[in-house]
mmCIF file of the N, C-alpha and C atoms, coordinates in Angstrom:
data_MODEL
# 
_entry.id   MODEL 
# 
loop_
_atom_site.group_PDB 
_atom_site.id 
_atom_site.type_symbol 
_atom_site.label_atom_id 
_atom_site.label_alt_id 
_atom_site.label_comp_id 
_atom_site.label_asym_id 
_atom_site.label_entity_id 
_atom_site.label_seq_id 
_atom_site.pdbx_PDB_ins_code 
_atom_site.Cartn_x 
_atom_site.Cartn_y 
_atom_site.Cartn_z 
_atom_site.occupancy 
_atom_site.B_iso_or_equiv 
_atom_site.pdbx_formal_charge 
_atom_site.auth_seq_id 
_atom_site.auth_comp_id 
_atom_site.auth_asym_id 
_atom_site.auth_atom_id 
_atom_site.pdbx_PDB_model_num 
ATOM 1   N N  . UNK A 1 1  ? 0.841  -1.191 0.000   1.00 0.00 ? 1  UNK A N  1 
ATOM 2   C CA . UNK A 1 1  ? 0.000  0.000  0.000   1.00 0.00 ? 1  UNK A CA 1 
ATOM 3   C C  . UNK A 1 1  ? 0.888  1.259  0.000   1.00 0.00 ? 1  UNK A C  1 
ATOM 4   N N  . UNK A 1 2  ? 0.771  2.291  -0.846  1.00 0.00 ? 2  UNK A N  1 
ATOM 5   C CA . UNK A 1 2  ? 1.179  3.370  -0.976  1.00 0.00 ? 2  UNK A CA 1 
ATOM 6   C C  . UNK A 1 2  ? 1.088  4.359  0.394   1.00 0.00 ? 2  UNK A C  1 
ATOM 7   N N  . UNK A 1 3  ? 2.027  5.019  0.458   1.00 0.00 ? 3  UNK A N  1 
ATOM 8   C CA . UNK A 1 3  ? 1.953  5.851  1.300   1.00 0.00 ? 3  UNK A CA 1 
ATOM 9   C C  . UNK A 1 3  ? 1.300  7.165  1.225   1.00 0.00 ? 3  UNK A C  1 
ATOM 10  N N  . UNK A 1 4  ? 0.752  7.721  2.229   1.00 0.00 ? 4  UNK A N  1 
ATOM 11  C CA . UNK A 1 4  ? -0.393 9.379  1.869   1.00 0.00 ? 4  UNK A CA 1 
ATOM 12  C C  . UNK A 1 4  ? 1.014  10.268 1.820   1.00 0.00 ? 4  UNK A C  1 
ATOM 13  N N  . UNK A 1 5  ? 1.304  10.995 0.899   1.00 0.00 ? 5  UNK A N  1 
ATOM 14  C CA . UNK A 1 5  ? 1.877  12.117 0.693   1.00 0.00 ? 5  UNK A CA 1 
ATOM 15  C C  . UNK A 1 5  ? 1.870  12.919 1.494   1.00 0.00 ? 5  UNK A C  1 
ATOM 16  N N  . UNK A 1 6  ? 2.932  13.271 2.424   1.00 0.00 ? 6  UNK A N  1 
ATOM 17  C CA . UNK A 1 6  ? 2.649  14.208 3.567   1.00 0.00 ? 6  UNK A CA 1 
ATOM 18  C C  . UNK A 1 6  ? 2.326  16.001 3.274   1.00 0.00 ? 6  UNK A C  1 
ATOM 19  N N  . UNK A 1 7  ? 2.855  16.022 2.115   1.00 0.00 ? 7  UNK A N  1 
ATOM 20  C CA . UNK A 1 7  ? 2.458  17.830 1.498   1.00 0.00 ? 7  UNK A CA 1 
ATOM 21  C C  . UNK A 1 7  ? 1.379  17.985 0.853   1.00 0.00 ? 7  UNK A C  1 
ATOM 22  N N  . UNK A 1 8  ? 0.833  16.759 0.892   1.00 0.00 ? 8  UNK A N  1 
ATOM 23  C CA . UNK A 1 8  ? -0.068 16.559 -0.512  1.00 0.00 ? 8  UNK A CA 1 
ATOM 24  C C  . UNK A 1 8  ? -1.580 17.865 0.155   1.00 0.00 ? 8  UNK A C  1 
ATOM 25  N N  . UNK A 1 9  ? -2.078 17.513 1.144   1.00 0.00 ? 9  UNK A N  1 
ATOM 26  C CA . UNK A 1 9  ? -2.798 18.707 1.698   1.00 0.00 ? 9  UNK A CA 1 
ATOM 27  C C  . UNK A 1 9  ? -2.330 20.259 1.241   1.00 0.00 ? 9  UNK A C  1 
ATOM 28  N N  . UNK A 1 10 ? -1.328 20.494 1.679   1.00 0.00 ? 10 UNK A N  1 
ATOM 29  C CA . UNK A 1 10 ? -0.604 21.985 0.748   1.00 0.00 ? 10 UNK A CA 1 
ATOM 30  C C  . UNK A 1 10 ? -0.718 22.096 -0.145  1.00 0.00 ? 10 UNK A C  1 
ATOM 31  N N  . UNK A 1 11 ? -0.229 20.930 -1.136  1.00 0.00 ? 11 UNK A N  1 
ATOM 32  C CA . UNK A 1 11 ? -0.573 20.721 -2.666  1.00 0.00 ? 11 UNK A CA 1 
ATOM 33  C C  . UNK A 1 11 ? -1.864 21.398 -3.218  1.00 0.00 ? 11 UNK A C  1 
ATOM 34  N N  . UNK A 1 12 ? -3.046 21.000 -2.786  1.00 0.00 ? 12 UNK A N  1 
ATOM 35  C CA . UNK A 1 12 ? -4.057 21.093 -2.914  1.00 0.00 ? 12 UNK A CA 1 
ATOM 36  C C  . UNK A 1 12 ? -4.647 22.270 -2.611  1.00 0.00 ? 12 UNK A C  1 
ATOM 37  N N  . UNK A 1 13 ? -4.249 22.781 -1.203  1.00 0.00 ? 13 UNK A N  1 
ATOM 38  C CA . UNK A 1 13 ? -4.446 24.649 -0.991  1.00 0.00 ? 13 UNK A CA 1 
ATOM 39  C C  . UNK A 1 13 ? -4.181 25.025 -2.328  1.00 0.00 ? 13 UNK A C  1 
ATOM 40  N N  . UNK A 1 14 ? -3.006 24.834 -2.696  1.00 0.00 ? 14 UNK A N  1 
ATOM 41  C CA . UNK A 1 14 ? -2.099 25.633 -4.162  1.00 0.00 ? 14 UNK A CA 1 
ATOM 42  C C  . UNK A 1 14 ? -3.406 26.052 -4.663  1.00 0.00 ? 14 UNK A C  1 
ATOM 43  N N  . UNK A 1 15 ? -3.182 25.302 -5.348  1.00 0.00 ? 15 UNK A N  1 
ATOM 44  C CA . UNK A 1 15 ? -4.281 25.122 -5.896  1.00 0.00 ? 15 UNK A CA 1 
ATOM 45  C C  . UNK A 1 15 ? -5.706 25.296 -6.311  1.00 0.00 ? 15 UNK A C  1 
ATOM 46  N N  . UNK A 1 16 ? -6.454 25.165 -5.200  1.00 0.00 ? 16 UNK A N  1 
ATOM 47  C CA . UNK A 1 16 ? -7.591 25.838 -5.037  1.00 0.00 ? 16 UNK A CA 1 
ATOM 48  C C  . UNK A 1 16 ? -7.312 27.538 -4.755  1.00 0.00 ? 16 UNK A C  1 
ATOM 49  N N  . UNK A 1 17 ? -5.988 27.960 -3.928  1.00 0.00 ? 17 UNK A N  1 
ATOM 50  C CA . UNK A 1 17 ? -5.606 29.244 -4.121  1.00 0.00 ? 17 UNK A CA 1 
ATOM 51  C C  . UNK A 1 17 ? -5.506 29.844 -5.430  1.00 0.00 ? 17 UNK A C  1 
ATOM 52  N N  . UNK A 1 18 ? -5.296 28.982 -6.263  1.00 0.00 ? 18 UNK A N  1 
ATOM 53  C CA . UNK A 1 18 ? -4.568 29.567 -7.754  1.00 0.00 ? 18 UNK A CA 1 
ATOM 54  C C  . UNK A 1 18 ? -6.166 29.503 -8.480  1.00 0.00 ? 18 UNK A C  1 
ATOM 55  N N  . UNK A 1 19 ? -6.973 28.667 -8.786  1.00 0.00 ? 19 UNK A N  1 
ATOM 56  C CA . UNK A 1 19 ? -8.470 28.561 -9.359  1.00 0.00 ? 19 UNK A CA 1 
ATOM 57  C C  . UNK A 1 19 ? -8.854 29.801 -8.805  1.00 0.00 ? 19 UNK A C  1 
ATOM 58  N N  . UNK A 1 20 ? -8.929 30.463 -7.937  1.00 0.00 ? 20 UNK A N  1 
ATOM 59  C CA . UNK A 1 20 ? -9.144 31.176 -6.727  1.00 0.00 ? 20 UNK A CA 1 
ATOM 60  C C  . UNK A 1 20 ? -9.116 32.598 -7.273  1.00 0.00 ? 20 UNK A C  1 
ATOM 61  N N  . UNK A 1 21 ? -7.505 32.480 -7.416  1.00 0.00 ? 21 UNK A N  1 
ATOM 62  C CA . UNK A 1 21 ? -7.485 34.048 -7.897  1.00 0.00 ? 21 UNK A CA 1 
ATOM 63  C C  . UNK A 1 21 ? -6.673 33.664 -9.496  1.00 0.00 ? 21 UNK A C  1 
ATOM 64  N N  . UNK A 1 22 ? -7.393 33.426 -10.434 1.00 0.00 ? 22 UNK A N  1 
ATOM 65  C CA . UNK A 1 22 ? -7.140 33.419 -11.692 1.00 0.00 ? 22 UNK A CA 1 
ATOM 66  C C  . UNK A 1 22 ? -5.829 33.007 -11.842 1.00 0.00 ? 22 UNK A C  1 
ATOM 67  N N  . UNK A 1 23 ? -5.462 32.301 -11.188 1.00 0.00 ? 23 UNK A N  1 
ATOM 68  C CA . UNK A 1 23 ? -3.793 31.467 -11.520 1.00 0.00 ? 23 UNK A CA 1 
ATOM 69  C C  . UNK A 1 23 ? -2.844 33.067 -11.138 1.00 0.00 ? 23 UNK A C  1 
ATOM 70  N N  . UNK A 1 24 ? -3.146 34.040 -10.541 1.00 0.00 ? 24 UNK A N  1 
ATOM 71  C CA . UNK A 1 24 ? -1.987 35.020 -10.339 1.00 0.00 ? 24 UNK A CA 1 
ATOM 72  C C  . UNK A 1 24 ? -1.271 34.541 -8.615  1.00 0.00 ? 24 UNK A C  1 
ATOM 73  N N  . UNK A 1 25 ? 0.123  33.576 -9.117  1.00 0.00 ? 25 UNK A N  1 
ATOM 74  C CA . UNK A 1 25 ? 1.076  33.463 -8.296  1.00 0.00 ? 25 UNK A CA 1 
ATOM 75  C C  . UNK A 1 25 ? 0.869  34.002 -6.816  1.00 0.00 ? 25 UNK A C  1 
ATOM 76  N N  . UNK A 1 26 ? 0.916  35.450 -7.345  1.00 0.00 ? 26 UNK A N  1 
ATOM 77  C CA . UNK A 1 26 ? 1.535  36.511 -6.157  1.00 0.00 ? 26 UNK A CA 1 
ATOM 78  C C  . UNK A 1 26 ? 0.190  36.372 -5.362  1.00 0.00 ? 26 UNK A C  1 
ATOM 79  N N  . UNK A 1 27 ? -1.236 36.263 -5.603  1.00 0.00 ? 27 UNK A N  1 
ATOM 80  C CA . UNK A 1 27 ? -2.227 36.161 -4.729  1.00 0.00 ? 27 UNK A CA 1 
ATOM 81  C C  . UNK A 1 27 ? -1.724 34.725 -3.479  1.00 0.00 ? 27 UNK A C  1 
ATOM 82  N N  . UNK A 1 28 ? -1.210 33.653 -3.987  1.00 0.00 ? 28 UNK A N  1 
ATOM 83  C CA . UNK A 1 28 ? -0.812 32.515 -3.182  1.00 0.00 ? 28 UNK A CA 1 
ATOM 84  C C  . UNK A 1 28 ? 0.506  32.514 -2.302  1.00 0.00 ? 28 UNK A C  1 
ATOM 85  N N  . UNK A 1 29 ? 0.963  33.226 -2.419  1.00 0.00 ? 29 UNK A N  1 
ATOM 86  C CA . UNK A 1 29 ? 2.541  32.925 -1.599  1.00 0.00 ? 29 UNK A CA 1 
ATOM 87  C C  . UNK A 1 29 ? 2.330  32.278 -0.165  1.00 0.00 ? 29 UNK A C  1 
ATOM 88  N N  . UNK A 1 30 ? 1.201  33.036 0.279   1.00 0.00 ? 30 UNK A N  1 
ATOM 89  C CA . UNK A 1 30 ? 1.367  32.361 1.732   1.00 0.00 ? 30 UNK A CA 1 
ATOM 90  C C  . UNK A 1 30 ? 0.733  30.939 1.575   1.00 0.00 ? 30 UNK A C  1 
ATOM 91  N N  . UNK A 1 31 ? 0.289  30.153 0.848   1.00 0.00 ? 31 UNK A N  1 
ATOM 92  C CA . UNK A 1 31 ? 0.117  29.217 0.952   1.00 0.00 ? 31 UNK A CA 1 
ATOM 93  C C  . UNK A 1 31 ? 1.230  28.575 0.116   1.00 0.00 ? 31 UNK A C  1 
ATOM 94  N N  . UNK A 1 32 ? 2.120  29.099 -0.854  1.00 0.00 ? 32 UNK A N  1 
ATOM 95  C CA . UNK A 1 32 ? 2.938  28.624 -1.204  1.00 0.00 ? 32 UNK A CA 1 
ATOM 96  C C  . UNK A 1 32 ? 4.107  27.909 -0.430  1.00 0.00 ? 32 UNK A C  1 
ATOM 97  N N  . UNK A 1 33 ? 4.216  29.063 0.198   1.00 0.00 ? 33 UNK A N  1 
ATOM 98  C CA . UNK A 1 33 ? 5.213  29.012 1.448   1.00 0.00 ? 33 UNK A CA 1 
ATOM 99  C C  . UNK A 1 33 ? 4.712  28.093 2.688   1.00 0.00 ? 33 UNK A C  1 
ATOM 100 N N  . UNK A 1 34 ? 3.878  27.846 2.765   1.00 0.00 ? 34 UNK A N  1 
ATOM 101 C CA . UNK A 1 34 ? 3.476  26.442 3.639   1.00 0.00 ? 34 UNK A CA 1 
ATOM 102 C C  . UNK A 1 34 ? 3.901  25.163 3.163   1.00 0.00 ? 34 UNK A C  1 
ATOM 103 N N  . UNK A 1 35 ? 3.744  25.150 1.970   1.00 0.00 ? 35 UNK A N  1 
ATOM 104 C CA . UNK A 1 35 ? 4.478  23.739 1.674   1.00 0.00 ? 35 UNK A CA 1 
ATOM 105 C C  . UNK A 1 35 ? 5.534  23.988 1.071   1.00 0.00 ? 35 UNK A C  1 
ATOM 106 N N  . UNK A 1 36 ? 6.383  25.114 0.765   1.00 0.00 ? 36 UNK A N  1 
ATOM 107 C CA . UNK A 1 36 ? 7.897  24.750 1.591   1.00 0.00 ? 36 UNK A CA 1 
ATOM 108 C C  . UNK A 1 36 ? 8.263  24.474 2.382   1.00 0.00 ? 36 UNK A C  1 
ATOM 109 N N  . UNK A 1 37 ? 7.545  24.975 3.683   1.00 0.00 ? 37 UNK A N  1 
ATOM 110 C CA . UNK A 1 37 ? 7.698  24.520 5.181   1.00 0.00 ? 37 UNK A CA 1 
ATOM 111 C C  . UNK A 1 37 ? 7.440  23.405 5.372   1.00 0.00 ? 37 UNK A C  1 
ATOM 112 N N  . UNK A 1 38 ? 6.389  22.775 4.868   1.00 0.00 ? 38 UNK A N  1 
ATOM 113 C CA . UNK A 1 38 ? 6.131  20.930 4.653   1.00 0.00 ? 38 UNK A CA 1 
ATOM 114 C C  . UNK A 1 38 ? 7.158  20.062 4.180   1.00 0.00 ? 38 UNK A C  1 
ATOM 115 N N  . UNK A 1 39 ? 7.474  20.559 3.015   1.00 0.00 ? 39 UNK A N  1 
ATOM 116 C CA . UNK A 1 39 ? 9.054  19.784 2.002   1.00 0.00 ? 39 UNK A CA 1 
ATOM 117 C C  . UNK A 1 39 ? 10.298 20.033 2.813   1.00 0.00 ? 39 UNK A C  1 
ATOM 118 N N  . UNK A 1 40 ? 9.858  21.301 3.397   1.00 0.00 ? 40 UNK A N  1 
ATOM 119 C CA . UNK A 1 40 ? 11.690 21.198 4.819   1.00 0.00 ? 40 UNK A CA 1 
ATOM 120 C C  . UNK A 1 40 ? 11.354 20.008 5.805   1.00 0.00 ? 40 UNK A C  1 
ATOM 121 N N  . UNK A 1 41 ? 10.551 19.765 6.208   1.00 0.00 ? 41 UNK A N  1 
ATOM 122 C CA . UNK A 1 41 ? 10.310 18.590 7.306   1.00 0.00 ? 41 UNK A CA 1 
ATOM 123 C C  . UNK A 1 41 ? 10.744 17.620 6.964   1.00 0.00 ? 41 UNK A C  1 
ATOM 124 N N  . UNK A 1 42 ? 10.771 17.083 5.657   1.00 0.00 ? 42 UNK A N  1 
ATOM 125 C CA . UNK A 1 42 ? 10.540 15.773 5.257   1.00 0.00 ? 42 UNK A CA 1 
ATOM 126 C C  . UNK A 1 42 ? 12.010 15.347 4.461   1.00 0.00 ? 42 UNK A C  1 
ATOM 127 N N  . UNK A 1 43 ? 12.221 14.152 4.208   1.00 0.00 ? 43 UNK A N  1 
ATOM 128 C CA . UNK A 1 43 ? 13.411 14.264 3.972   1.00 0.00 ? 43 UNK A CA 1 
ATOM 129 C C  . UNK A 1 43 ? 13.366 13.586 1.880   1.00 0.00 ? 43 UNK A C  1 
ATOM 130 N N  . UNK A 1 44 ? 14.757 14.247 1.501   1.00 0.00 ? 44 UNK A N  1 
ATOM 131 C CA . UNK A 1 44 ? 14.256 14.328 0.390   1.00 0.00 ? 44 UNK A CA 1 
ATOM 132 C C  . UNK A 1 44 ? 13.954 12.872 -0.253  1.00 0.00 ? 44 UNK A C  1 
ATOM 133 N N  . UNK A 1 45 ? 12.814 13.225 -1.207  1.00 0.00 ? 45 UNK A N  1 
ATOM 134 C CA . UNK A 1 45 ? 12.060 12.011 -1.721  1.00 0.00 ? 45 UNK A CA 1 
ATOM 135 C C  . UNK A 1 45 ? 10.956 11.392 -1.294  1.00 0.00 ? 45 UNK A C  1 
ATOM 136 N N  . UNK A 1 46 ? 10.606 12.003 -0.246  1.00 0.00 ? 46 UNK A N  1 
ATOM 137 C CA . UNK A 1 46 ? 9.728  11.412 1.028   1.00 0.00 ? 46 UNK A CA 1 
ATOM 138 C C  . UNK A 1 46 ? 7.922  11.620 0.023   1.00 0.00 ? 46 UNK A C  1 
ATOM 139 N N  . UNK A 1 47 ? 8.272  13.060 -0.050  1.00 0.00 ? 47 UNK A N  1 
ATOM 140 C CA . UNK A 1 47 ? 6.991  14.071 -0.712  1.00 0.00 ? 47 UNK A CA 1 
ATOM 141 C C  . UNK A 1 47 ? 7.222  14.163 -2.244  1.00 0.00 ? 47 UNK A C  1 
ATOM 142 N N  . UNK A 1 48 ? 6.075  13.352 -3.154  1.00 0.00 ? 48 UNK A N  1 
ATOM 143 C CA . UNK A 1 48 ? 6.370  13.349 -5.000  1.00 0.00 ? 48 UNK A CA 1 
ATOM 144 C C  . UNK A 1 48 ? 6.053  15.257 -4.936  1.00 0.00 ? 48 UNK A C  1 
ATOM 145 N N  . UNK A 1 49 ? 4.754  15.606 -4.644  1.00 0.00 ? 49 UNK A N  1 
ATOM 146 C CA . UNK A 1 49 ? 4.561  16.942 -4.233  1.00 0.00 ? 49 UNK A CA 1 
ATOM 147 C C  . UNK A 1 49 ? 5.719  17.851 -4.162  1.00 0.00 ? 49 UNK A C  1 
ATOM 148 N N  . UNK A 1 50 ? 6.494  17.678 -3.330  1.00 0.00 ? 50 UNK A N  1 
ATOM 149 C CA . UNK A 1 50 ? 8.169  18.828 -3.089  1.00 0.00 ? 50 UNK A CA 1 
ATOM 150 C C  . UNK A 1 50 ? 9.164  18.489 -3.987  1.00 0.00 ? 50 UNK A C  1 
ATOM 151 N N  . UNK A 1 51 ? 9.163  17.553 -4.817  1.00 0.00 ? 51 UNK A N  1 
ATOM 152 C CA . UNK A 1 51 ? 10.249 17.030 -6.099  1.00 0.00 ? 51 UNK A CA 1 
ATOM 153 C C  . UNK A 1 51 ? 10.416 18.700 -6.880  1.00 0.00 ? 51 UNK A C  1 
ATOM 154 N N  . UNK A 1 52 ? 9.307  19.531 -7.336  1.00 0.00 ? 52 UNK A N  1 
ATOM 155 C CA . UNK A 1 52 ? 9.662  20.491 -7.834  1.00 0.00 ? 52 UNK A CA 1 
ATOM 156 C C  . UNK A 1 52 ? 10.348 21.541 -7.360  1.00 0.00 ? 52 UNK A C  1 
ATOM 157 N N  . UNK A 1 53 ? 9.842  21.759 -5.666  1.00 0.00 ? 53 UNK A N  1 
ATOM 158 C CA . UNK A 1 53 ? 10.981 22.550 -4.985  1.00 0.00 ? 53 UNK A CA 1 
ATOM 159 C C  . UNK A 1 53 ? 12.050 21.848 -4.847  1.00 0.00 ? 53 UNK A C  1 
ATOM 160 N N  . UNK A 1 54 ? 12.517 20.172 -4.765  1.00 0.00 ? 54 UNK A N  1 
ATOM 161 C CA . UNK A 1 54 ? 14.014 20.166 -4.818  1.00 0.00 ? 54 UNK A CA 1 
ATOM 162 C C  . UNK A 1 54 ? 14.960 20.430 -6.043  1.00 0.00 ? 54 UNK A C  1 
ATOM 163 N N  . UNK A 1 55 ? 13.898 19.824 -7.418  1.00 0.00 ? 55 UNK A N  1 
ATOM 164 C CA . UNK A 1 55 ? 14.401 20.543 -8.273  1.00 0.00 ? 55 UNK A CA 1 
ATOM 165 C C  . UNK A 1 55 ? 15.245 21.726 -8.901  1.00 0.00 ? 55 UNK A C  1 
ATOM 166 N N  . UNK A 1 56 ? 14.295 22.686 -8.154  1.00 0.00 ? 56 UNK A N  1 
ATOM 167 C CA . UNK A 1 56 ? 14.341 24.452 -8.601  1.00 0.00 ? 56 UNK A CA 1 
ATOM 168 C C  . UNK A 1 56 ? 15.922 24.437 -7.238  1.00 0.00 ? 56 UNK A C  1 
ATOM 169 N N  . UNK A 1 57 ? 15.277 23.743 -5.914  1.00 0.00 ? 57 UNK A N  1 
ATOM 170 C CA . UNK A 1 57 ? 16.929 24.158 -4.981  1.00 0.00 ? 57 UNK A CA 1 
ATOM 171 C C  . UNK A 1 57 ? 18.180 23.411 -5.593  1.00 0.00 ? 57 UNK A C  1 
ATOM 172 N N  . UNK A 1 58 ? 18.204 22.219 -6.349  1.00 0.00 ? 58 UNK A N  1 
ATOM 173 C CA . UNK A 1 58 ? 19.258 22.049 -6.623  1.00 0.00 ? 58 UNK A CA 1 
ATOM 174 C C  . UNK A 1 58 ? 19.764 22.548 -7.998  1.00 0.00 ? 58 UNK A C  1 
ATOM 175 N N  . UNK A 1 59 ? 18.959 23.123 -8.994  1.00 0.00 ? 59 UNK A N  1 
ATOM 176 C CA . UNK A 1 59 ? 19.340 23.828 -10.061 1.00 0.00 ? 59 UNK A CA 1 
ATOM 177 C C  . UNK A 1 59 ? 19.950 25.237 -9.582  1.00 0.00 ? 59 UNK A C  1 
ATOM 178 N N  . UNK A 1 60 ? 19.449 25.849 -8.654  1.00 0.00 ? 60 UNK A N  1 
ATOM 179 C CA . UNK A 1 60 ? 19.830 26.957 -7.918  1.00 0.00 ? 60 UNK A CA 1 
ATOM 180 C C  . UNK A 1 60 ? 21.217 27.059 -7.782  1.00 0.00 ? 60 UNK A C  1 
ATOM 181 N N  . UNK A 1 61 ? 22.198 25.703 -6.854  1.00 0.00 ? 61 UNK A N  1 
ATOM 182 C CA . UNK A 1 61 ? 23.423 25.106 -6.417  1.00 0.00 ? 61 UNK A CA 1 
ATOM 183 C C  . UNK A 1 61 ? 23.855 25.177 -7.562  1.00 0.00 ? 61 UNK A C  1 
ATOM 184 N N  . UNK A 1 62 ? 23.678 24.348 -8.299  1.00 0.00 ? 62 UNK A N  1 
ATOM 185 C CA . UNK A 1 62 ? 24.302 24.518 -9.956  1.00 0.00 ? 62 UNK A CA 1 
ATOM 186 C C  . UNK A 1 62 ? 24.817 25.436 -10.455 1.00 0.00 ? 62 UNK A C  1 
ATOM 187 N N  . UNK A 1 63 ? 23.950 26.619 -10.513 1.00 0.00 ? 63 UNK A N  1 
ATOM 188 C CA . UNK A 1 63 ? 24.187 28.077 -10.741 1.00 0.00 ? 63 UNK A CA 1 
ATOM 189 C C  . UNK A 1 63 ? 25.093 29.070 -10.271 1.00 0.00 ? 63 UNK A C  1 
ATOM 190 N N  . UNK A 1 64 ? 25.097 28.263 -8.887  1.00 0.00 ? 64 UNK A N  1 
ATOM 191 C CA . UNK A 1 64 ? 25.912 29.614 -7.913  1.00 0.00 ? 64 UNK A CA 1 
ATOM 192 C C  . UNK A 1 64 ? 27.528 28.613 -8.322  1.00 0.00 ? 64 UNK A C  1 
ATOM 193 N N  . UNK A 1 65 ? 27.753 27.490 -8.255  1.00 0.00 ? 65 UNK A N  1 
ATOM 194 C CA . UNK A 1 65 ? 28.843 26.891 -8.394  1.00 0.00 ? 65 UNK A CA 1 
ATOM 195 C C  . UNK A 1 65 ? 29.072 27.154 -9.542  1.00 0.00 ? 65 UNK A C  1 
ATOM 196 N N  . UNK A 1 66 ? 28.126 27.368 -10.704 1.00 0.00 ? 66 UNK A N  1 
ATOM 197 C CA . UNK A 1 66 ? 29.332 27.512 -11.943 1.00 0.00 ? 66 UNK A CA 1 
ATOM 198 C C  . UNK A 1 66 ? 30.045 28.774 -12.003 1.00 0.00 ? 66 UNK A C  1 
ATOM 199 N N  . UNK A 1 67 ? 29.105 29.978 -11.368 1.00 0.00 ? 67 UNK A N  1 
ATOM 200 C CA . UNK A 1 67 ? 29.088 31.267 -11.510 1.00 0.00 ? 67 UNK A CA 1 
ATOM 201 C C  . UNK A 1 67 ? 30.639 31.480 -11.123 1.00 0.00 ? 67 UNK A C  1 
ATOM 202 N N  . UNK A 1 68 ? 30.967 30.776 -10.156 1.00 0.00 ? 68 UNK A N  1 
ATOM 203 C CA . UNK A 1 68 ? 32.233 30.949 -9.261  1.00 0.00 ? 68 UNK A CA 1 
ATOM 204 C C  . UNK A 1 68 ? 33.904 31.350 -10.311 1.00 0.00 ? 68 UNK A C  1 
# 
């Protein structure tokens, strides 16, 4: 049996935040920012949900190391 996605609730705020206010980003942050705070708890891989914030943080690393 699969496991319940622990961000997956945040996920879903997104979401209904974004239907909400016509998909404009900047109306959601604070719920955005909750499930960053969810994907920091958890360790990576844990949450399919936070794969895109580890994504975007480790492309980030990439960036600053080549820049060097």
């Amino acid at each position: 049996m699969l496991q319940k996605d622990p961000c997956q609730k945040q996920a879903c705020e997104i979401q209904k935040c974004l239907q909400a206010n016509n998909y404009r980003e900047s109306q959601c942050q604070a719920v955005i920012q909750e499930l960053r705070k969810c994907c920091v708890r958890y360790p990576k891989g844990r949450s399919l949900v936070c794969s895109g914030f580890e994504k975007e943080e480790a492309e980030k690393l990439t960036l600053k190391s080549t820049a060097k």
